[in-house]
Structures are given as structure tokens and as C-alpha cells.
C-alpha positions in Angstrom: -8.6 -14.1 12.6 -8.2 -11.5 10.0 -5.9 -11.6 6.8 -3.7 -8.4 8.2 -3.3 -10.4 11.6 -2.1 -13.3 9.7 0.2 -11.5 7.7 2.0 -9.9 10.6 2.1 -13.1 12.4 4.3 -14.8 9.3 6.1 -11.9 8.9 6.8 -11.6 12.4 7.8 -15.6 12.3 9.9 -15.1 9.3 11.7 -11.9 10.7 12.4 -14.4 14.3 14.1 -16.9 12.1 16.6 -14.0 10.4 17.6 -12.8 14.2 18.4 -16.1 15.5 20.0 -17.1 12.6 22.0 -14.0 13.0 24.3 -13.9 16.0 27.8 -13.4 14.7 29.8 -10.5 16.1 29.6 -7.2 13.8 31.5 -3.4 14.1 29.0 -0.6 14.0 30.6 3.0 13.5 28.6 5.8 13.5 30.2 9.3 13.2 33.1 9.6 15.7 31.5 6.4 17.7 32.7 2.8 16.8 31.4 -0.1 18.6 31.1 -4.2 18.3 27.7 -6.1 18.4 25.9 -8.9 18.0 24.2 -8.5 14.7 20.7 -9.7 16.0 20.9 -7.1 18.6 21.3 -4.6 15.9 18.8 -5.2 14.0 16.4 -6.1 17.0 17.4 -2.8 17.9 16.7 -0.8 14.3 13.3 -3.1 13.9 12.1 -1.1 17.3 13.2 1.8 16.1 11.3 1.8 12.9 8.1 1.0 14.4 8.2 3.7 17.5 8.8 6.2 14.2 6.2 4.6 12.0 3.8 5.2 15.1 4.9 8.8 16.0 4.7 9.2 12.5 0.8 7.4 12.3 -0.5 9.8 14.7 1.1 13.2 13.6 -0.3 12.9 9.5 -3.9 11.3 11.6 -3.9 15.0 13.6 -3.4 16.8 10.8 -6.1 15.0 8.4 -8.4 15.7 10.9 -11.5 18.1 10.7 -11.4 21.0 12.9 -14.0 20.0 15.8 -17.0 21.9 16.1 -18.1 24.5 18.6 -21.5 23.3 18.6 -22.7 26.9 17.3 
């Protein structure tokens, strides 16, 4: 097992802990939009979030660091 596996297997222990140690009822507003939640759902929610836009992001600067590909000429 690699050190970067291990590392995002404790952090992903240590982030379970905070959400289940996290279930009291919280208010989210959001511009004209008000709403109550559990606060582990929240941040379940925003942790998802972050990582579909750190992929999206992943791939778009890995297409434009790319070299041009080569006609073969």
C-alpha cells in the first residue's frame, strides 16, 4: 500500500468521525432560499461537491498542459 493511499484512508476515517459526530439540526440560507438540515448532510453534501470540482478542474489544467499531438509529418 502506498503512503498517498494511507493518507487518504486516515483522512477519510477522520473526516467519518466529524459527520457522525455531527447530526444536530442546522438553518442554511442561501440568497432568497432558507432551508433546515442536518449538518452531516451538509457537509456530506459540500465534501462531494469539492471533489467533482477538484476533478473537473484536474482534467481541464491536464488538457491544456498538454502538447499538441503530432500529425505524423
Amino acid at each position: 500500500m502506498t503512503p498517498k493511499r494511507i493518507i487518504i484512508l486516515i483522512l477519510a476515517a477522520l473526516f467519518g468521525a466529524f459527520i457522525t459526530q455531527n447530526f444536530e439540526a442546522v438553518s442554511v440560507r442561501f440568497l432568497f432560499w432558507k432551508t433546515q438540515a442536518s449538518q452531516s448532510l451538509i457537509l456530506l453534501g459540500v465534501f462531494f461537491v469539492g471533489v467533482i470540482l477538484g476533478l473537473i478542474a484536474g482534467r481541464v489544467t491536464k488538457k491544456v498542459e498538454s502538447p499538441p499531438a503530432s500529425t505524423g509529418e
